[in-house]
PDB file of N, CA, C and O in Angstrom:
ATOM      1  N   UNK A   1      87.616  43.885 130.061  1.00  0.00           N
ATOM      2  CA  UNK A   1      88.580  44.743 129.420  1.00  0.00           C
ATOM      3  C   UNK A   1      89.004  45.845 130.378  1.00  0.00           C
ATOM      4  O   UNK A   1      88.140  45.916 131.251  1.00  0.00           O
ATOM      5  N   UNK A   2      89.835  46.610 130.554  1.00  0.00           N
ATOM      6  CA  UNK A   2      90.699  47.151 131.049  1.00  0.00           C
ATOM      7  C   UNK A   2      91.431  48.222 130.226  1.00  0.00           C
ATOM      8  O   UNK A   2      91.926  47.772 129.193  1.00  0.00           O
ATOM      9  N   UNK A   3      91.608  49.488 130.434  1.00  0.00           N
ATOM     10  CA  UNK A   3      92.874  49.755 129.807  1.00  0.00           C
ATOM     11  C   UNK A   3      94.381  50.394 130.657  1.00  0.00           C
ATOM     12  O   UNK A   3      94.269  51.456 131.270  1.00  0.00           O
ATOM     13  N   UNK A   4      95.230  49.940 130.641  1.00  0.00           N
ATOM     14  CA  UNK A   4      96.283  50.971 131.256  1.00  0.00           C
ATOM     15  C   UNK A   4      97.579  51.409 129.807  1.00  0.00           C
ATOM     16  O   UNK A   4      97.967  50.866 128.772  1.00  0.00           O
ATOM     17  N   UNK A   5      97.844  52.654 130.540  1.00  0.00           N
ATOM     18  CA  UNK A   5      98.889  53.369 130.139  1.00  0.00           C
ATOM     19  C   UNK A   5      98.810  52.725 128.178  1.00  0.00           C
ATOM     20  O   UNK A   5      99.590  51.870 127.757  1.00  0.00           O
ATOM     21  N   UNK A   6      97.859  53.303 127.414  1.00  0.00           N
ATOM     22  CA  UNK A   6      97.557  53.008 126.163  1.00  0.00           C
ATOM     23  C   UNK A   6      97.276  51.050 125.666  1.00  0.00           C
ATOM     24  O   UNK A   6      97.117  50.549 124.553  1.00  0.00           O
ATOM     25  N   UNK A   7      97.318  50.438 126.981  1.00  0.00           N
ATOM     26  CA  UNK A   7      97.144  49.192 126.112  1.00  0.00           C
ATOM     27  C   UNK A   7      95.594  49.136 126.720  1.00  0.00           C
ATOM     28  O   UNK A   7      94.992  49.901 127.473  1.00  0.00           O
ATOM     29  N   UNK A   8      95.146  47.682 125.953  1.00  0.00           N
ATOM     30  CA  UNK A   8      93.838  47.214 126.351  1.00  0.00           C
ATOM     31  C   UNK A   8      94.254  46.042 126.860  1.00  0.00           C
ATOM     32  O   UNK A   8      95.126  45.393 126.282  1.00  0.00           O
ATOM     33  N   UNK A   9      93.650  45.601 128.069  1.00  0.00           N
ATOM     34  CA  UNK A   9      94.155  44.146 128.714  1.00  0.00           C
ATOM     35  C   UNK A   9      92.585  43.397 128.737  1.00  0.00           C
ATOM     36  O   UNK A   9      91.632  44.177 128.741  1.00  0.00           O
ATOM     37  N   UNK A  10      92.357  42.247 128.748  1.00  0.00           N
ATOM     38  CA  UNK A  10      91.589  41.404 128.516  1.00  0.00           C
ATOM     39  C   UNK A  10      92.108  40.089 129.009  1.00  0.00           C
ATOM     40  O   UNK A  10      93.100  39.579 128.488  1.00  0.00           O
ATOM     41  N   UNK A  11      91.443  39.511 130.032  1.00  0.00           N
ATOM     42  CA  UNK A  11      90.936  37.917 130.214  1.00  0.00           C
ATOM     43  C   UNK A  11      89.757  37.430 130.076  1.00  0.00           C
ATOM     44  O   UNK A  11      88.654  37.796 130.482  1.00  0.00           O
ATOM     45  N   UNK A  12      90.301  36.107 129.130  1.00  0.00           N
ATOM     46  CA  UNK A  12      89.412  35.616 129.013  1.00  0.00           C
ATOM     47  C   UNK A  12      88.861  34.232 130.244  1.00  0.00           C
ATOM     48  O   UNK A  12      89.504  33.262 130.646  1.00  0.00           O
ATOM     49  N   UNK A  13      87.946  34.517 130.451  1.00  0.00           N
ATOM     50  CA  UNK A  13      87.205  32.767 131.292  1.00  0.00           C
ATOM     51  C   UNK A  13      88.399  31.602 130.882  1.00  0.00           C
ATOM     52  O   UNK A  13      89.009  30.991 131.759  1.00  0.00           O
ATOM     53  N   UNK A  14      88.564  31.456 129.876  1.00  0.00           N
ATOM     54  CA  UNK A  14      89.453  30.258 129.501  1.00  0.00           C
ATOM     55  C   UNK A  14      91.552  30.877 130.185  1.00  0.00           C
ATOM     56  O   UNK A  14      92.469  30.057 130.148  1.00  0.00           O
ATOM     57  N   UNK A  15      91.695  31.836 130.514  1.00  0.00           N
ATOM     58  CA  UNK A  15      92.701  32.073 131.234  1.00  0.00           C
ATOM     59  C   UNK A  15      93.812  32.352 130.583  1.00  0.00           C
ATOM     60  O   UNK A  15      94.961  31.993 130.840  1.00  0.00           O
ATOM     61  N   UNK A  16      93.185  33.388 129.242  1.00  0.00           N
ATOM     62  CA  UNK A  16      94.136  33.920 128.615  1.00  0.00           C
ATOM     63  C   UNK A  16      94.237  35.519 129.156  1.00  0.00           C
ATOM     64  O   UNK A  16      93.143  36.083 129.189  1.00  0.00           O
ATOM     65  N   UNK A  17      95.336  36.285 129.563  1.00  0.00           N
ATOM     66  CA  UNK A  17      95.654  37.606 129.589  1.00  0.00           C
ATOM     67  C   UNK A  17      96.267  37.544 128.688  1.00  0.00           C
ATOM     68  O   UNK A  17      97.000  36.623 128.327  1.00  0.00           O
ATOM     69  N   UNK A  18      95.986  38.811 128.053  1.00  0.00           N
ATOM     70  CA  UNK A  18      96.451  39.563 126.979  1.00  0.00           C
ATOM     71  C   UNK A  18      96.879  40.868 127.311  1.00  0.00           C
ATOM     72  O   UNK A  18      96.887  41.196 128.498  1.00  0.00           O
ATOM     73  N   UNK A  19      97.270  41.733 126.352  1.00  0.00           N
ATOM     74  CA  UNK A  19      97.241  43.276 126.159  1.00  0.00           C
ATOM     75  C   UNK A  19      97.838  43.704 125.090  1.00  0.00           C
ATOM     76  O   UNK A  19      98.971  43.530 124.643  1.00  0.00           O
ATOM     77  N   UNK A  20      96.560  44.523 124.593  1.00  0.00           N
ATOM     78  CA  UNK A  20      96.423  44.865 122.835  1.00  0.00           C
ATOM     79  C   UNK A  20      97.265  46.569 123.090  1.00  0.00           C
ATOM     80  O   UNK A  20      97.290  47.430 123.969  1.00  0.00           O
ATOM     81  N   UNK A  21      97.867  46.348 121.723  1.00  0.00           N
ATOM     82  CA  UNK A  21      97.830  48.247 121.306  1.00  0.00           C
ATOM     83  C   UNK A  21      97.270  48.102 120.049  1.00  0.00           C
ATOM     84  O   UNK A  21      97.586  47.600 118.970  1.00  0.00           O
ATOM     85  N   UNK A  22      96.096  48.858 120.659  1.00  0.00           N
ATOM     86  CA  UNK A  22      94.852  49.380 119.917  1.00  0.00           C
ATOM     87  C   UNK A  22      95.276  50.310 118.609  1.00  0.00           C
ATOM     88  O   UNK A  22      94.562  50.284 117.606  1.00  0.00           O
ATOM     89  N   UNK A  23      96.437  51.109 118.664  1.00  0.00           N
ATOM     90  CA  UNK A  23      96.979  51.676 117.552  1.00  0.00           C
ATOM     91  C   UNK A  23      97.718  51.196 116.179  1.00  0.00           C
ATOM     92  O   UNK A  23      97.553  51.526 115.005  1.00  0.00           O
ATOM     93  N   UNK A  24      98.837  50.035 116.990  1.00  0.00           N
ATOM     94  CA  UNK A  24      99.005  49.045 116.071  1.00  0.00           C
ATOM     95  C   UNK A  24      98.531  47.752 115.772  1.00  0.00           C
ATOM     96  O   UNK A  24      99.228  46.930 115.178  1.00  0.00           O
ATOM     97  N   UNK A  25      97.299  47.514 116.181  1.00  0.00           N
ATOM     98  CA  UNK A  25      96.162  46.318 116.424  1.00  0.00           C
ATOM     99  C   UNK A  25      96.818  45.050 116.604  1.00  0.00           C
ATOM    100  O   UNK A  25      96.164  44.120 116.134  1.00  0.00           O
ATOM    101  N   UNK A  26      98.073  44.677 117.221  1.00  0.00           N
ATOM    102  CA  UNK A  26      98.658  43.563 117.192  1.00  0.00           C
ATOM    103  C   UNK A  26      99.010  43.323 119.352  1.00  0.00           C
ATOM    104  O   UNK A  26      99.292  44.209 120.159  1.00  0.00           O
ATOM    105  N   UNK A  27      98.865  42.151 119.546  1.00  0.00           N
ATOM    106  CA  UNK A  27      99.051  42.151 120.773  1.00  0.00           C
ATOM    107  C   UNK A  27     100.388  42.134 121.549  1.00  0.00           C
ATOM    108  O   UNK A  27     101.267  41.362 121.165  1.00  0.00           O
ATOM    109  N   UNK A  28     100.575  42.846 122.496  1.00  0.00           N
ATOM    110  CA  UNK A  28     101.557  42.769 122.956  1.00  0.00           C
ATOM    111  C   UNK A  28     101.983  42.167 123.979  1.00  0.00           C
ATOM    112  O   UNK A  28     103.205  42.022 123.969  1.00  0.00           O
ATOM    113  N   UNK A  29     101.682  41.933 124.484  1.00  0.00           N
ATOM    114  CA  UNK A  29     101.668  40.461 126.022  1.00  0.00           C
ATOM    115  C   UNK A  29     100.643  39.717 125.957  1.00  0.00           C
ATOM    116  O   UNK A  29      99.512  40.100 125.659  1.00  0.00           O
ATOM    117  N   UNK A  30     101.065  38.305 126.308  1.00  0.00           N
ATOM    118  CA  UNK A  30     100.084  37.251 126.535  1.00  0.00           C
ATOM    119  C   UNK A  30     100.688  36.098 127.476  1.00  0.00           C
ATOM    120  O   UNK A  30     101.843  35.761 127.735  1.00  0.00           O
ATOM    121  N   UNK A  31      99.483  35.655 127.863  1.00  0.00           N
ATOM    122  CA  UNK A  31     100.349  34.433 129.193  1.00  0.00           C
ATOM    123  C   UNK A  31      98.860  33.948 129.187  1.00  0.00           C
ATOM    124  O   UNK A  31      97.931  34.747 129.075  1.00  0.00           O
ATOM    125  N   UNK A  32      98.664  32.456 129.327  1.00  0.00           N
ATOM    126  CA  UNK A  32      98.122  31.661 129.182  1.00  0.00           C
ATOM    127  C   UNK A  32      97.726  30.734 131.022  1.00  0.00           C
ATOM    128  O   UNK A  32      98.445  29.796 131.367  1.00  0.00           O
ATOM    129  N   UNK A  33      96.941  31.058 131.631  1.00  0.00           N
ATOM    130  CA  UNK A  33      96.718  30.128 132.836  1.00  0.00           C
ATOM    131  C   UNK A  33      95.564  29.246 132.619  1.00  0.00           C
ATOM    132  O   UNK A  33      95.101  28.859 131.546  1.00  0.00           O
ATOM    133  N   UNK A  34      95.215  29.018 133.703  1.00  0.00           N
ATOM    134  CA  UNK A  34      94.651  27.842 133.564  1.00  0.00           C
ATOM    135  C   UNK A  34      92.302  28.663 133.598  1.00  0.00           C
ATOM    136  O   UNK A  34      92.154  29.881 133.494  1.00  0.00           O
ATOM    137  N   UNK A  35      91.342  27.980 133.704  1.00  0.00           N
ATOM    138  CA  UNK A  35      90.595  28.595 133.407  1.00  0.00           C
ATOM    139  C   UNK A  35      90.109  29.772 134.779  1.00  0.00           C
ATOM    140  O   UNK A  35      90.316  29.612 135.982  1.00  0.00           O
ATOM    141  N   UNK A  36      89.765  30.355 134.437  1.00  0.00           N
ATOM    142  CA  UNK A  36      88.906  31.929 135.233  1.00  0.00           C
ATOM    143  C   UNK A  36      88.139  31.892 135.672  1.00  0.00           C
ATOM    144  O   UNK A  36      87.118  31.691 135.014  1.00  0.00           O
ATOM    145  N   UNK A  37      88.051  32.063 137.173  1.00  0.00           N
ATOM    146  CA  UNK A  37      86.458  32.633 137.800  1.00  0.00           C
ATOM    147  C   UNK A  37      86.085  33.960 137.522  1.00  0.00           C
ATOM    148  O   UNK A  37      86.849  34.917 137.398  1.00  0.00           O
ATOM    149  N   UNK A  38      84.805  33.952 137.428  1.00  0.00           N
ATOM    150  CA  UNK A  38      83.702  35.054 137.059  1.00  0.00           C
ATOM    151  C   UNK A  38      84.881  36.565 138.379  1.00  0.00           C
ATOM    152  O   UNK A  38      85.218  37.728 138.155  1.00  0.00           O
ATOM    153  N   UNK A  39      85.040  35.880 139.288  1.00  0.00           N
ATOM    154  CA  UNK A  39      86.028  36.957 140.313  1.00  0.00           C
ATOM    155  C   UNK A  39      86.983  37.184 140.176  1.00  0.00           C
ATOM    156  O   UNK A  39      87.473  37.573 141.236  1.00  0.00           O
ATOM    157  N   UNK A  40      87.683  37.179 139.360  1.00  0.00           N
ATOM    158  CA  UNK A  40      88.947  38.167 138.768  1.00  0.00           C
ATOM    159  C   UNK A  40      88.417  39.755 138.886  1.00  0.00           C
ATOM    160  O   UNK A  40      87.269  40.082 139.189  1.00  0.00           O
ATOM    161  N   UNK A  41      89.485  40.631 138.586  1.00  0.00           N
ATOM    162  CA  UNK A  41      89.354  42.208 138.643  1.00  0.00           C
ATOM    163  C   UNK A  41      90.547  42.624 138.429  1.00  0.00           C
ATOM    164  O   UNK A  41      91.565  42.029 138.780  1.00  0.00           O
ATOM    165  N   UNK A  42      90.493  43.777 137.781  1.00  0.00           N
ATOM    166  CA  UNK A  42      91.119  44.641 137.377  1.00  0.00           C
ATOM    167  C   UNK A  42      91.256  45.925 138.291  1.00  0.00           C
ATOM    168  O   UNK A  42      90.300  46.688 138.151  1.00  0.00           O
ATOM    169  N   UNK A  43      92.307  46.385 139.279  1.00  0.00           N
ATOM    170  CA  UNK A  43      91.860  47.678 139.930  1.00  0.00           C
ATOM    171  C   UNK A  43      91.544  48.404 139.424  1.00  0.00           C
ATOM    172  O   UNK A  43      91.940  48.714 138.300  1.00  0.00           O
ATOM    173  N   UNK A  44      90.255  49.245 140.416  1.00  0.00           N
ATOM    174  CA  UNK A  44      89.293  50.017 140.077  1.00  0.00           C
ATOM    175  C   UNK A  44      90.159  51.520 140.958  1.00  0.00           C
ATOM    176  O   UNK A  44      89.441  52.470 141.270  1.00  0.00           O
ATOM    177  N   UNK A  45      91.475  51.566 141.234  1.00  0.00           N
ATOM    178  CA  UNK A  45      91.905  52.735 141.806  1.00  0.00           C
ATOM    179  C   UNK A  45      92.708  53.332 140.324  1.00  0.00           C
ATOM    180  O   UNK A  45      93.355  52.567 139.608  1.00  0.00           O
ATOM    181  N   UNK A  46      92.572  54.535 140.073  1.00  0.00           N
ATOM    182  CA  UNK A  46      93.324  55.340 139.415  1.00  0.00           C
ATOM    183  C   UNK A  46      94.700  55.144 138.894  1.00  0.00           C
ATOM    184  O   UNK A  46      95.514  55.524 139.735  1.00  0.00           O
ATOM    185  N   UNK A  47      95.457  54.525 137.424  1.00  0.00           N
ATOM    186  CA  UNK A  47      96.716  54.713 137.553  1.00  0.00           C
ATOM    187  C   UNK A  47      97.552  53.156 138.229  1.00  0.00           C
ATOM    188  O   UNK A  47      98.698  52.709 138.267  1.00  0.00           O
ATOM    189  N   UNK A  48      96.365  52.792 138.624  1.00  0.00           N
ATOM    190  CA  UNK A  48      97.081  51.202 139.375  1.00  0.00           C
ATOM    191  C   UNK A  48      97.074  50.295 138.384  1.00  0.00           C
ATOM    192  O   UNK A  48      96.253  50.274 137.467  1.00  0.00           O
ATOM    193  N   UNK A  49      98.198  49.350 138.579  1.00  0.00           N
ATOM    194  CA  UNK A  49      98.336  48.752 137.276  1.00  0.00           C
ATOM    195  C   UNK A  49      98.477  47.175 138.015  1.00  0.00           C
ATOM    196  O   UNK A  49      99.289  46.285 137.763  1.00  0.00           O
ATOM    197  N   UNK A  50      97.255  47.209 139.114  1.00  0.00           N
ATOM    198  CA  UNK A  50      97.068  45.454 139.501  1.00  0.00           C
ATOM    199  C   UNK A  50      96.124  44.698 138.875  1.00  0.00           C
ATOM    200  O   UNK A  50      95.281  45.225 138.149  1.00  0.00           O
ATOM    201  N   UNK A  51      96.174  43.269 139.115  1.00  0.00           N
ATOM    202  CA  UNK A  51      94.725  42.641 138.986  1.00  0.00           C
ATOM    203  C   UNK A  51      95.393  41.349 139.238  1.00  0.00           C
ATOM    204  O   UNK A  51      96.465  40.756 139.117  1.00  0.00           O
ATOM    205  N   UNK A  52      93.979  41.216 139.723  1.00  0.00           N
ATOM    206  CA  UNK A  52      93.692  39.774 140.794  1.00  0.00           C
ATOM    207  C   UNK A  52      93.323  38.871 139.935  1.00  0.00           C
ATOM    208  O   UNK A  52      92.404  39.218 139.193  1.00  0.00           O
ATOM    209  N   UNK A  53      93.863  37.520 139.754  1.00  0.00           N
ATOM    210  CA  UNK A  53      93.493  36.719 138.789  1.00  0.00           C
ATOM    211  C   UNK A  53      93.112  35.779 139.751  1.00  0.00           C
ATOM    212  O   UNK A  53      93.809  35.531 140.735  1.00  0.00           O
ATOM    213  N   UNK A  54      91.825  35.137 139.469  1.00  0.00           N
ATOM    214  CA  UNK A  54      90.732  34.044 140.323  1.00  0.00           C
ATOM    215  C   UNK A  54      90.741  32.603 139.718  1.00  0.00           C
ATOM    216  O   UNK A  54      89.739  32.219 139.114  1.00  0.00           O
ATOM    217  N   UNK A  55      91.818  31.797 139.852  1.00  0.00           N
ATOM    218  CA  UNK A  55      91.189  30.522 138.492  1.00  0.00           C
ATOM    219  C   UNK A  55      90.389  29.792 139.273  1.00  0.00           C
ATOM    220  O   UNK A  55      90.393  30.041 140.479  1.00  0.00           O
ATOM    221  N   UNK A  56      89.768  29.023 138.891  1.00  0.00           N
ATOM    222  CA  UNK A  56      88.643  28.408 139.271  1.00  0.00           C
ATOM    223  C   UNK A  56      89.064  27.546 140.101  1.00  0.00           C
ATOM    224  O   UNK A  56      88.275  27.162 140.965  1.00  0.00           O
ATOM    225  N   UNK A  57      90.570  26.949 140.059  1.00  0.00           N
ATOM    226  CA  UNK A  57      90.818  25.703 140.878  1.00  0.00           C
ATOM    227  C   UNK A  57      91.355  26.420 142.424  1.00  0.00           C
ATOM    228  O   UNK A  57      91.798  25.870 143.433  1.00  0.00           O
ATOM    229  N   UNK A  58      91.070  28.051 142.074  1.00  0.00           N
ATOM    230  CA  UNK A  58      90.885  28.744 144.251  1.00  0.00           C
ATOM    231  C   UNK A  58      92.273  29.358 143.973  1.00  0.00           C
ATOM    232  O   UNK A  58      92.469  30.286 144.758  1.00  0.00           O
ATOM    233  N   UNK A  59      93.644  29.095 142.846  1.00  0.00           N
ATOM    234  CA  UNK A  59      94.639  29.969 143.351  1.00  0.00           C
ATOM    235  C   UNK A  59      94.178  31.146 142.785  1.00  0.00           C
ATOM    236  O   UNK A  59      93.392  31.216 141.840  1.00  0.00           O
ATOM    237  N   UNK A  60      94.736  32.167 143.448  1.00  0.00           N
ATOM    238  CA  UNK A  60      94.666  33.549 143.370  1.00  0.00           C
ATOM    239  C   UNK A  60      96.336  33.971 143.398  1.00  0.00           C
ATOM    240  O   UNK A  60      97.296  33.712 144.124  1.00  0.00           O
ATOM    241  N   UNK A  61      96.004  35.044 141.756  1.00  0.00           N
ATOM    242  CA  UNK A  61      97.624  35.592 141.583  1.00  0.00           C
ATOM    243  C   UNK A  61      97.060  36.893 141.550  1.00  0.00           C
ATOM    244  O   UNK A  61      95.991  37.171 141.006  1.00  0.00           O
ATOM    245  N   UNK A  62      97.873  37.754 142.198  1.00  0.00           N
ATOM    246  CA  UNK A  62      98.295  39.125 142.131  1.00  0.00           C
ATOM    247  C   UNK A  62      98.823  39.461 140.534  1.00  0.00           C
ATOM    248  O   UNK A  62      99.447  38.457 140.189  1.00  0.00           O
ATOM    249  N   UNK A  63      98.825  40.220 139.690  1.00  0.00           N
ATOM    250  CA  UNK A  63      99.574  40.592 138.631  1.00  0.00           C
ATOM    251  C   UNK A  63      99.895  41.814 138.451  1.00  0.00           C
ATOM    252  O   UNK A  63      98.980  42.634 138.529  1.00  0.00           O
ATOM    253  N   UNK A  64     101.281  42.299 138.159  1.00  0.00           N
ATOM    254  CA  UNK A  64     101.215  43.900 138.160  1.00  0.00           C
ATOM    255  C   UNK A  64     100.993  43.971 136.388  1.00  0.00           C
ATOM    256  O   UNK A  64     101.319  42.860 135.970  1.00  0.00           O
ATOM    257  N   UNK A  65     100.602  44.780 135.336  1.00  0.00           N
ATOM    258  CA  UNK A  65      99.975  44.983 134.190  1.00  0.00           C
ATOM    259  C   UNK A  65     101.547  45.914 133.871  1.00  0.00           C
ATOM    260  O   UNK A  65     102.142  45.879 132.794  1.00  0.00           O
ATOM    261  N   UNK A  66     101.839  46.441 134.683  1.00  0.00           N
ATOM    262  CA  UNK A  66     102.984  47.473 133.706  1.00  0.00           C
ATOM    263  C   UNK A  66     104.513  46.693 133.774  1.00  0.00           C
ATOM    264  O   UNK A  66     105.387  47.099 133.009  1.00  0.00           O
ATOM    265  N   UNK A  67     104.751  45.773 134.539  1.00  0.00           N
ATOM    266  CA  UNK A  67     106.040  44.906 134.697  1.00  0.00           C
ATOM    267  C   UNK A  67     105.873  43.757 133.956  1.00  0.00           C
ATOM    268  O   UNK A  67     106.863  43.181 133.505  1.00  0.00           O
ATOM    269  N   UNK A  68     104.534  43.260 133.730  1.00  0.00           N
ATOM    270  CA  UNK A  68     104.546  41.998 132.951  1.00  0.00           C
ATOM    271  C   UNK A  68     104.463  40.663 134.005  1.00  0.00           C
ATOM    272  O   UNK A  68     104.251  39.588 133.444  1.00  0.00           O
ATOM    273  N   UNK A  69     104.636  40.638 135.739  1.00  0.00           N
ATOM    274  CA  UNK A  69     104.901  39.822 136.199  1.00  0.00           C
ATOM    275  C   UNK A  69     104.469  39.517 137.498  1.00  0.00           C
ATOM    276  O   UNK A  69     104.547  40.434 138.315  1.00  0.00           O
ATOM    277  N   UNK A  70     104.102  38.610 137.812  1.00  0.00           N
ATOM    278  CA  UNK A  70     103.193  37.686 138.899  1.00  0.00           C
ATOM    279  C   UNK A  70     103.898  39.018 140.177  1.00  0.00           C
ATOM    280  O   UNK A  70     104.929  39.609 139.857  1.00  0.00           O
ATOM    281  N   UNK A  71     103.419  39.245 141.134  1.00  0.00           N
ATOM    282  CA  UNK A  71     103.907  40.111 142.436  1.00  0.00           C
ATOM    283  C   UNK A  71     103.744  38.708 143.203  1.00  0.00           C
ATOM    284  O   UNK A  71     104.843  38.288 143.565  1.00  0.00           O
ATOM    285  N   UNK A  72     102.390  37.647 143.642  1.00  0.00           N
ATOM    286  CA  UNK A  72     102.559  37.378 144.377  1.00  0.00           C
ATOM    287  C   UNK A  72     101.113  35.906 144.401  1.00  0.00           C
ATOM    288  O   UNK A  72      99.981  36.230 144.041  1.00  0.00           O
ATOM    289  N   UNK A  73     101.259  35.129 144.636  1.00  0.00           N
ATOM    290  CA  UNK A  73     100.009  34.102 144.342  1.00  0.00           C
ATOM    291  C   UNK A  73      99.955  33.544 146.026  1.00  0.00           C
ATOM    292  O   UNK A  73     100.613  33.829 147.027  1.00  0.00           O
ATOM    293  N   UNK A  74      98.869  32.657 145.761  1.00  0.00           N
ATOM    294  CA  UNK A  74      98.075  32.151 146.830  1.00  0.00           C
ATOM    295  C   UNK A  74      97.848  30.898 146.141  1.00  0.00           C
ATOM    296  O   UNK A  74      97.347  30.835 145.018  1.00  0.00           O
ATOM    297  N   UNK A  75      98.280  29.750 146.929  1.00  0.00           N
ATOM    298  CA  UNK A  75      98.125  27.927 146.269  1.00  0.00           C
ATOM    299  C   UNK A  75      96.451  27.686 145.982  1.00  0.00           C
ATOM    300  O   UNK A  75      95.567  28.428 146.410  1.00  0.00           O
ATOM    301  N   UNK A  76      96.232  26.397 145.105  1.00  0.00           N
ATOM    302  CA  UNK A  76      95.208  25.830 144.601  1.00  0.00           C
ATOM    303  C   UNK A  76      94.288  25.980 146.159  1.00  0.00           C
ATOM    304  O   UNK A  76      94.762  26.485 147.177  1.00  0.00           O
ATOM    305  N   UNK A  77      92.830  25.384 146.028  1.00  0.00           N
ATOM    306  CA  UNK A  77      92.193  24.991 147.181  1.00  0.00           C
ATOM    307  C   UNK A  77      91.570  24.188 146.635  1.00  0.00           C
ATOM    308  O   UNK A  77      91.522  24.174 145.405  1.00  0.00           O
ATOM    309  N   UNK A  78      90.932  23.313 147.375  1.00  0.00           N
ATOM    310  CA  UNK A  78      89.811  22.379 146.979  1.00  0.00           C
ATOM    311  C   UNK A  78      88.670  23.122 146.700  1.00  0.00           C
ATOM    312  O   UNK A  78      88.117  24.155 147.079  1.00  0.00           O
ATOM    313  N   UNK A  79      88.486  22.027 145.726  1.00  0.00           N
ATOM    314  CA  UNK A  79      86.534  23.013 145.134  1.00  0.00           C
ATOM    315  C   UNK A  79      85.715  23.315 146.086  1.00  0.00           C
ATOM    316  O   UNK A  79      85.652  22.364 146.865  1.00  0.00           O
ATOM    317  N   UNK A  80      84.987  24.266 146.436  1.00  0.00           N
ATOM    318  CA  UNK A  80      84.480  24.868 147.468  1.00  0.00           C
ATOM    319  C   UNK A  80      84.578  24.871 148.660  1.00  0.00           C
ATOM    320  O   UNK A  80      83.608  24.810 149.416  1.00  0.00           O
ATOM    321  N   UNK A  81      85.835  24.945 149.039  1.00  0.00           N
ATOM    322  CA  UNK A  81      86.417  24.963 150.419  1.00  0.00           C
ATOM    323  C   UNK A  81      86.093  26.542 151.029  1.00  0.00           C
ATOM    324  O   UNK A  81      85.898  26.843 152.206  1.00  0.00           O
ATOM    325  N   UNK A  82      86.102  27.354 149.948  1.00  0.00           N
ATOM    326  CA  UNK A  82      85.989  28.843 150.702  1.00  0.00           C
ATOM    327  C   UNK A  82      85.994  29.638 149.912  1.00  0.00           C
ATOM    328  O   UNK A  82      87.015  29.730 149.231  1.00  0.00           O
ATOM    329  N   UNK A  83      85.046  30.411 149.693  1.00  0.00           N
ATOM    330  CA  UNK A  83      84.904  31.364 148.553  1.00  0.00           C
ATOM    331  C   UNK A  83      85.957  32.212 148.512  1.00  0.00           C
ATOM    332  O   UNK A  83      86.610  32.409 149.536  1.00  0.00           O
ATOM    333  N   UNK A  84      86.257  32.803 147.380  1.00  0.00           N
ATOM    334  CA  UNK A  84      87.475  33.104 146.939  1.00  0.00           C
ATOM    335  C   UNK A  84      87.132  34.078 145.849  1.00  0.00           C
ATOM    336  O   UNK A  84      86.827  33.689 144.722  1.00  0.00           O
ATOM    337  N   UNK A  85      87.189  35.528 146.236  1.00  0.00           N
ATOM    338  CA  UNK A  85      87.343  36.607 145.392  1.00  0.00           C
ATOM    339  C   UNK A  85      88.183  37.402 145.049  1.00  0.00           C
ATOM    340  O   UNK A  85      89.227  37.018 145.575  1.00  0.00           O
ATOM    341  N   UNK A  86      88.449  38.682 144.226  1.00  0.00           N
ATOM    342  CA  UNK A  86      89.558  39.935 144.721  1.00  0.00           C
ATOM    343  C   UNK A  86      88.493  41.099 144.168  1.00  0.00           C
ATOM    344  O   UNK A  86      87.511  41.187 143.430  1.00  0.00           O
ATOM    345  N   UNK A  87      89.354  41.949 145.031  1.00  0.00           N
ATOM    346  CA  UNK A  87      88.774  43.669 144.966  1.00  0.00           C
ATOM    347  C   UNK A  87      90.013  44.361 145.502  1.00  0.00           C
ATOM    348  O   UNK A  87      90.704  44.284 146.517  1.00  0.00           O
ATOM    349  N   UNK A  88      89.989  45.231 144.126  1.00  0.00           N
ATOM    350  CA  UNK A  88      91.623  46.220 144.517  1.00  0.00           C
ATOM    351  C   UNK A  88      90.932  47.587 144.666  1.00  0.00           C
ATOM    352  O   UNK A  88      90.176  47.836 143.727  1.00  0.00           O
ATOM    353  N   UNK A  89      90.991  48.302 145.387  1.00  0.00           N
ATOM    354  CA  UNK A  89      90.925  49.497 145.315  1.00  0.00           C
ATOM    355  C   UNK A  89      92.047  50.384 146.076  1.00  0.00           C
ATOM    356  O   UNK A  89      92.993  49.711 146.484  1.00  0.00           O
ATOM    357  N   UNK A  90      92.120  51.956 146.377  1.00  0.00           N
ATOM    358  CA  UNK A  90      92.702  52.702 146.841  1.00  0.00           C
ATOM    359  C   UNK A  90      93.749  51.932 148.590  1.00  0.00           C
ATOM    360  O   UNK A  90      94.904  51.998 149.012  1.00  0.00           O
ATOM    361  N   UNK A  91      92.339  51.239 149.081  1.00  0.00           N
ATOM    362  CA  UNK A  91      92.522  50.841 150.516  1.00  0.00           C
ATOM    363  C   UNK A  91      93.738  49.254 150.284  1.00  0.00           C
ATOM    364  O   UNK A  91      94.532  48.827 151.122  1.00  0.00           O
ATOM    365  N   UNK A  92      93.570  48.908 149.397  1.00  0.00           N
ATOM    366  CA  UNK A  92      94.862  47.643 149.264  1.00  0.00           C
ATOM    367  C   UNK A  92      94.115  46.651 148.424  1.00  0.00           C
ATOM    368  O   UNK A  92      93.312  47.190 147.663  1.00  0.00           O
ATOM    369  N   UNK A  93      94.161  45.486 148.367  1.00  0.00           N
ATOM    370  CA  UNK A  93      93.954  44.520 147.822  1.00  0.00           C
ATOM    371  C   UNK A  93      93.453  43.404 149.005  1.00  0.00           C
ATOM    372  O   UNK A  93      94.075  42.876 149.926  1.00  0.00           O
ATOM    373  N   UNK A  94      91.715  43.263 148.451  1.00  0.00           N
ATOM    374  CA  UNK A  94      91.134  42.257 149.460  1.00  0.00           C
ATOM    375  C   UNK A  94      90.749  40.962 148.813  1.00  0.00           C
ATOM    376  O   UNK A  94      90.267  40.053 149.489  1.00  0.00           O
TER     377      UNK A  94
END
């Protein structure tokens, strides 16, 4: 879970993003991918509204949380070809 700018964002393992308003308990974005590695993240910098989505089949998408829309992905890989994480902080996106 996550929160920016009053919503709550949530993925699930199965490769649902969401984002709730907690005030009117009904969701307000959702997009459906495919399933989640345990290495997804949410930036941990102040006010940043990224996150790194990890699916299990190695692509890696960038997502901005306040536009609603992909910035930027990285293709499938073969199953354990190369470990494959994200970490956003202040310094950029690794």
């Amino acid at each position: 879970m996550y929160g920016y700018r009053g919503l709550v964002w949530v993925l699930s393992g199965g490769g649902m993003l969401q984002a709730f308003d907690p005030i009117e308990s009904e969701p307000v974005f959702k997009k459906q991918y495919k399933l989640m590695s345990a290495r997804s993240a949410f930036s941990s910098a102040p006010n940043d509204s990224l996150a790194g989505l990890v699916q299990r089949n190695g692509k890696v998408v960038l997502f901005d949380l306040e536009k609603h829309q992909e910035i930027w992905s990285l293709p499938e890989r073969a199953a354990m070809e190369e470990a494959v994480g994200v970490l956003i902080d202040d310094s950029g996106v690794l």
